[in-house]
C-alpha distance (Angstrom), angle and dihedral (degrees) to the residues before:
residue distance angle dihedral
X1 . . .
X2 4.02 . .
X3 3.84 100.7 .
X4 4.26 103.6 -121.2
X5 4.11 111.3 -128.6
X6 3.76 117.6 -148.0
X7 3.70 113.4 -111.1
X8 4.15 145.7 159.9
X9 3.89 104.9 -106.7
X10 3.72 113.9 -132.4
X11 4.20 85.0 -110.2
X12 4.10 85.3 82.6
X13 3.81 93.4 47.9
X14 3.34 93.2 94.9
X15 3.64 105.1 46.6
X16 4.00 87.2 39.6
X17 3.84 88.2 57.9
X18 4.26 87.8 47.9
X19 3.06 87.6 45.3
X20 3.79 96.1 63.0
X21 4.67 84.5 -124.3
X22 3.70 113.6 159.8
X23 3.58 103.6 -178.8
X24 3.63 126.7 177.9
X25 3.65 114.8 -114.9
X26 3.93 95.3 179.9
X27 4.08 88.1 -104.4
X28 4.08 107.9 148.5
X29 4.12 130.9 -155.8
X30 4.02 119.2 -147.2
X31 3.68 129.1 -169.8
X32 3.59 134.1 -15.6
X33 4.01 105.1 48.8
X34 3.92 95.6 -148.7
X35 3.32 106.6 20.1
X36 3.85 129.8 126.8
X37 3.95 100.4 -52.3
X38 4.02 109.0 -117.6
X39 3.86 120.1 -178.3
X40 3.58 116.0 -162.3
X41 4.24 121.0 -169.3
X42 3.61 88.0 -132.9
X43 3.69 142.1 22.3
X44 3.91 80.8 -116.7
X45 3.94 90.4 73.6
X46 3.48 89.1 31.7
X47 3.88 96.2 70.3
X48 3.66 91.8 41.0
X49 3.90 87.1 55.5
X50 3.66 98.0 47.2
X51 3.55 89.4 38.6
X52 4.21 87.9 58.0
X53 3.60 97.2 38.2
X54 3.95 103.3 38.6
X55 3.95 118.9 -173.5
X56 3.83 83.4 -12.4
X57 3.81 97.9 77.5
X58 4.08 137.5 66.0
X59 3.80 93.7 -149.1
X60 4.30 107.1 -173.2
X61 3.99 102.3 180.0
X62 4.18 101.7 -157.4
X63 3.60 87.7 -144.6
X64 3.78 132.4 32.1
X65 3.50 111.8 144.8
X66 3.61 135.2 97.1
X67 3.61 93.0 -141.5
X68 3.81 88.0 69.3
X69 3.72 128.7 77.9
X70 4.19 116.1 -150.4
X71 3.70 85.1 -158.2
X72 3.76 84.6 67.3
X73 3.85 106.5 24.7
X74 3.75 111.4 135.0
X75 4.29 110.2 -170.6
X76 3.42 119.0 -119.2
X77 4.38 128.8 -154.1
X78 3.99 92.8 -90.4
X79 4.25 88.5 52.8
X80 4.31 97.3 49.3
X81 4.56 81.5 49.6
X82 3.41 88.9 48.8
X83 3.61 95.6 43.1
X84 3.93 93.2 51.2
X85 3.25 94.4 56.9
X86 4.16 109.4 54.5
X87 3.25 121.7 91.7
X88 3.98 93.6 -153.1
X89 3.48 126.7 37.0
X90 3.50 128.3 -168.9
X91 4.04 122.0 -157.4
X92 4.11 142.6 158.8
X93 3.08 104.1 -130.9
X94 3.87 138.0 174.5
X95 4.26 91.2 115.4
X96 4.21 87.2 -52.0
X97 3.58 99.0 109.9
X98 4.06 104.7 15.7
X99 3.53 87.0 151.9
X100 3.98 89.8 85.9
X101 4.01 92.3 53.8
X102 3.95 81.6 59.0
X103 3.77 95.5 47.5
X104 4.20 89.8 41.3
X105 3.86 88.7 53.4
X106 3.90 95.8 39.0
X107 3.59 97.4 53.1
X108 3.81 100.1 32.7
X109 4.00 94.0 -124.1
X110 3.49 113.0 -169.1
X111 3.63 97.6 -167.0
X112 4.05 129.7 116.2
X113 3.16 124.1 -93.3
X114 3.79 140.4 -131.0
X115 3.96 118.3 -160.5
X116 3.54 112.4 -170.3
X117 3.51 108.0 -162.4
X118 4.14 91.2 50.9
X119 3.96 81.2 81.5
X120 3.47 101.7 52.9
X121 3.65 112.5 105.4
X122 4.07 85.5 -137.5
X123 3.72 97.1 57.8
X124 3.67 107.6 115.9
X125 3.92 132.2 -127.6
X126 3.42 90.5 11.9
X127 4.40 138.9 94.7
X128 3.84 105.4 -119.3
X129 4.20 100.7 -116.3
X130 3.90 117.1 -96.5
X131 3.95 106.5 -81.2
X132 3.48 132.1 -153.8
X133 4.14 119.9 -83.1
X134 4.05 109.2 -80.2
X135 3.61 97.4 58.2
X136 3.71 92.0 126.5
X137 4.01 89.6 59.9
X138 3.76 88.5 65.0
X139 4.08 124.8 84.3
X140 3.65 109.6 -147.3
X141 3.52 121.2 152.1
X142 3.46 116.9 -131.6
X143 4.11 102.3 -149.9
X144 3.70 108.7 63.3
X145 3.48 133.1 -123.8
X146 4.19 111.3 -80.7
X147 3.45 92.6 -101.7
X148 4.43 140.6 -177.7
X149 4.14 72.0 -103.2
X150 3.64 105.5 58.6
X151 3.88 110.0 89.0
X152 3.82 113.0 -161.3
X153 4.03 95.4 -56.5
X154 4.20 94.3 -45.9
X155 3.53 114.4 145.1
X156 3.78 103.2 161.2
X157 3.77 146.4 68.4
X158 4.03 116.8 27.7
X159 3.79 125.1 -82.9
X160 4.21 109.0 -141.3
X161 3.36 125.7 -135.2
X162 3.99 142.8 -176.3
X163 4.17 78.5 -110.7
X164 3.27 115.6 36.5
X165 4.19 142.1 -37.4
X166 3.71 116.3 -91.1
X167 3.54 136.9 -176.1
X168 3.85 116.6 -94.7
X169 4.20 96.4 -120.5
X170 3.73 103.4 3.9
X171 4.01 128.4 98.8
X172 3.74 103.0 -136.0
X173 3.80 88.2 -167.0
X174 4.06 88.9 98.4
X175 4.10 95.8 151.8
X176 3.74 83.5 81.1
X177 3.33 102.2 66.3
X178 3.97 112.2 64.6
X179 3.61 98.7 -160.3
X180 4.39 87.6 63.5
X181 3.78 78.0 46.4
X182 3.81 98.3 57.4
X183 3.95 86.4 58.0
X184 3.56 99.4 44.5
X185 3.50 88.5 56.2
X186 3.52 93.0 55.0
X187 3.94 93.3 50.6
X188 3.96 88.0 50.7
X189 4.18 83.4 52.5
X190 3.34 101.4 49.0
X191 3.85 94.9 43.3
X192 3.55 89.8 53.8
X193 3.95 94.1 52.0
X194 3.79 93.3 54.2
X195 4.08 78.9 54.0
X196 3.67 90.8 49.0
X197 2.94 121.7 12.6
X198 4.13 99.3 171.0
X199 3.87 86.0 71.5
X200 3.64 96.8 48.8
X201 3.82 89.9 122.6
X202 3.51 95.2 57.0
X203 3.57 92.5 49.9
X204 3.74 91.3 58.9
X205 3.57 97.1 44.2
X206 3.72 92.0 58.3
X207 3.78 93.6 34.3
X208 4.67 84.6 63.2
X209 3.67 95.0 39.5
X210 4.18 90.5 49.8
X211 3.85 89.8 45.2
X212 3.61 92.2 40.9
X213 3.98 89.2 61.3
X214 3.86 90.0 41.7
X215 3.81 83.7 58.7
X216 3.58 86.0 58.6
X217 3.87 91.8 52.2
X218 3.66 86.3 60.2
X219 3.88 101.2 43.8
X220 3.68 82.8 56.1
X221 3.94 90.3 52.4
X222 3.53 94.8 44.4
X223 3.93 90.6 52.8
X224 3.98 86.7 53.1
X225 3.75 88.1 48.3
X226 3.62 86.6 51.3
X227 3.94 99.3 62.6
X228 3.97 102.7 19.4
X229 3.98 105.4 32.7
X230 3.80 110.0 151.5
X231 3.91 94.6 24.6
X232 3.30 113.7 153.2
X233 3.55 125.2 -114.4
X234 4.13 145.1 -175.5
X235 3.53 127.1 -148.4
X236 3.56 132.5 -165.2
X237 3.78 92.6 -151.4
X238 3.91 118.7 -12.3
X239 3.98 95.2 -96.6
X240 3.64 98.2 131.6
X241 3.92 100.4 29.5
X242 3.93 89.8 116.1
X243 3.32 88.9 52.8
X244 4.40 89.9 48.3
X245 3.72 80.7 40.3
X246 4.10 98.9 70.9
X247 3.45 91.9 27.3
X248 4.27 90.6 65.4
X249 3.54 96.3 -118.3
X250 3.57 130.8 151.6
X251 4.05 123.9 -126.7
X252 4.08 113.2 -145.6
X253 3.55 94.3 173.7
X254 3.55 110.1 135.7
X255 3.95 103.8 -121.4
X256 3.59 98.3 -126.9
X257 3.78 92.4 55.7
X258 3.25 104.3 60.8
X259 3.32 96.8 37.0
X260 4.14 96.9 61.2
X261 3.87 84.2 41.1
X262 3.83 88.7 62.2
X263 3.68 107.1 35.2
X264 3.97 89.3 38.1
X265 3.43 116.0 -105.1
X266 3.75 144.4 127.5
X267 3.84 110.3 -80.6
X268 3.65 108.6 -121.9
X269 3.94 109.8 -99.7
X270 4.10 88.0 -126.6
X271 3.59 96.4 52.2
X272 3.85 96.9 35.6
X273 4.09 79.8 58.0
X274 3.95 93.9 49.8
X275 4.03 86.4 47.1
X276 3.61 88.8 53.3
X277 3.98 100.5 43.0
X278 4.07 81.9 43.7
X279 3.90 90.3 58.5
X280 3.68 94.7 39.5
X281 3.67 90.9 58.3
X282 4.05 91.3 72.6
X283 3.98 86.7 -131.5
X284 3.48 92.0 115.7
X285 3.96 115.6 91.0
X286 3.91 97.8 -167.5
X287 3.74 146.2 14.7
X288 3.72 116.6 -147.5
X289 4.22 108.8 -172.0
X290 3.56 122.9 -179.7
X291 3.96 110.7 -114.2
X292 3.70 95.2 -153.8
X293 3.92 97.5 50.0
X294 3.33 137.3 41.9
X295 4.16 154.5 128.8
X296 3.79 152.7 -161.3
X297 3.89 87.2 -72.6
X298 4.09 102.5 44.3
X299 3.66 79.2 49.0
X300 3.98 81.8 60.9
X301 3.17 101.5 45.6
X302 4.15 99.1 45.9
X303 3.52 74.0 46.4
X304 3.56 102.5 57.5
X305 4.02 93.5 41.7
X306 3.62 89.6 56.6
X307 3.71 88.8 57.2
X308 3.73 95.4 53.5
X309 4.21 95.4 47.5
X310 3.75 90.4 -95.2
X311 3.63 118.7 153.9
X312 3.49 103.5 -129.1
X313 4.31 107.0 -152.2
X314 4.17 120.6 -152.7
X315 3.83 116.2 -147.7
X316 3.66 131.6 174.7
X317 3.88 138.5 -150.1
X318 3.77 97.0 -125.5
X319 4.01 140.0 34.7
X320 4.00 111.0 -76.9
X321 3.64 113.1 -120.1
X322 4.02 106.0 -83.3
X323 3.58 97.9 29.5
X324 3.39 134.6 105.5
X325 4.05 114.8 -144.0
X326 3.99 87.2 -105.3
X327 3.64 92.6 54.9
X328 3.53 99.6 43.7
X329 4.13 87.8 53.9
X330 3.18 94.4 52.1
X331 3.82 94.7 47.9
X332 3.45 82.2 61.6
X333 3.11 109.2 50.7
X334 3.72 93.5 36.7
X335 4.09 83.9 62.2
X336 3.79 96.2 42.4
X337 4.27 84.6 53.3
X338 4.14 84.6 53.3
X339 3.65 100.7 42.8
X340 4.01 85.9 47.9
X341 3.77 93.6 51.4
X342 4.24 87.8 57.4
């Protein structure tokens, strides 16, 4: 089951604030003491913000450690002040990070806002925003990979869970997927230009360099794709499907699985039994588990993969301490490109 994190629930905000409380809640500023105030969910979209707006930017990322779970994130006092004062904020979206609707509405930001997963070509119901010229020079497939979050064809309405909304048939986990990337970092760009528009040239400059290594991201990708298209892969949860997604991979992940993994409950018996005779097979090429989750029946599963010569692949849902969201990507996918070649 999804492993619950301690946290103060936005019902104490108030009183905390009263109260005078200014209790840590692990957020973290980088570069540019006194620059335009950005607040990103995660330290994810907190790179990609300071790496867009340099020395200009006050980037506070609400939550940047491994030890804690967005799924489960409950604001605390120190999060709604920071939150009311940024004048951009940068989210995911899609029911991932709700926790940032609740701080907006608590503390009466009136800051933009950046939604990631609006510029995902998968999102559902909705245009994907105007990009930047060169779109045609990108491959990105439009249908997304069948995945432990595609229900039967749905694609509307939201599906509630003890953890967090989703979207019935979308992956909300967009920051794997590069391509999404390269648009969201040209939102966070342009927003910050119409709040500054003396540094504009700055902006851009670090806007091409930081697409310019996401292009890399997906040459690497596409050369995976290359020798290892329709590969088949487990998941844990569906994390890094994006990421599976461009690189022609193919999810076997029984839906229900991953599913109860990620929105913590027990794994049916039945389908923790086809998981298991799945693994055991040796069909499977690669593992991935999600390092800051996990259960009595992931355990099983990594388990079971282990036992049949499966490489068995840890990801996580924000940057690692001493990377940068480039490096970490390309760890990844640099790893994934190994474990495939076994």
């Amino acid at each position: 089951m999804h492993k619950p994190l301690a946290s103060v629930t936005l019902a104490s905000v108030a009183v905390l604030a009263l109260a005078g409380c200014s209790a840590s809640t692990g957020s973290t500023a980088t570069d540019g003491e006194g620059g335009i105030s950005v607040v990103a969910s995660t330290n994810v979209y907190g790179d990609i913000a300071s790496r867009i707006g340099g020395d200009h930017v006050d980037v506070t990322s609400i939550i940047s450690s491994l030890s804690q779970d967005p799924h489960e994130y409950e604001a605390s006092a120190s999060d709604q002040l920071t939150v009311k004062k940024a004048k951009l904020i940068v989210e995911n979206g899609g029911g991932y990070d709700s926790y940032m609707e609740s701080l907006r509405d608590a503390s009466g930001a009136d800051a933009e806002v950046v939604t990631a997963v609006e510029y995902s070509h998968d999102y559902p119901g909705a245009e994907v925003h105007d990009h930047a010229e060169g779109e045609d020079g990108h491959e990105h497939e439009s249908e997304p990979t069948e995945s432990a979050d595609t229900h039967d064809g749905e694609a509307d309405g939201a599906d509630t869970h003890e953890g967090h909304d989703h979207i019935e048939g979308f992956n909300e986990h967009v920051w794997y997927d590069p391509h999404t990337m390269e648009h969201v970092a040209e939102a966070i760009a342009e927003q910050l230009i119409d709040l500054d528009s003396a540094n504009k040239v700055d902006y851009e400059k670090n806007l091409a360099d930081f697409q310019s290594d996401l292009a890399g991201l997906e040459e690497s990708l596409a050369t995976i794709k290359s020798s290892h298209e329709g590969d088949k892969i487990f998941v844990t949860e569906p994390v890094p499907l994006h990421l599976a997604q461009s690189a022609g991979l193919e999810n076997v992940t029984p839906e229900a699985f991953s599913e109860a993994v990620e929105e913590g409950q027990d794994v049916p018996p039945a389908t923790l039994l086809d998981a298991l005779d799945l693994l055991k097979a040796g069909d499977v090429k690669v593992l991935f588990a999600n390092a800051q989750t996990g259960g009595a029946e992931t355990t099983q599963v990594i388990d079971a993969a282990k036992a049949a010569g499966t490489p068995v692949q840890e990801v996580t849902e924000v940057v690692p301490e001493g990377k940068t969201y480039i490096t970490w990507m390309q760890d990844n996918i640099t790893t994934l490109a190994g474990n495939l070649d076994k």
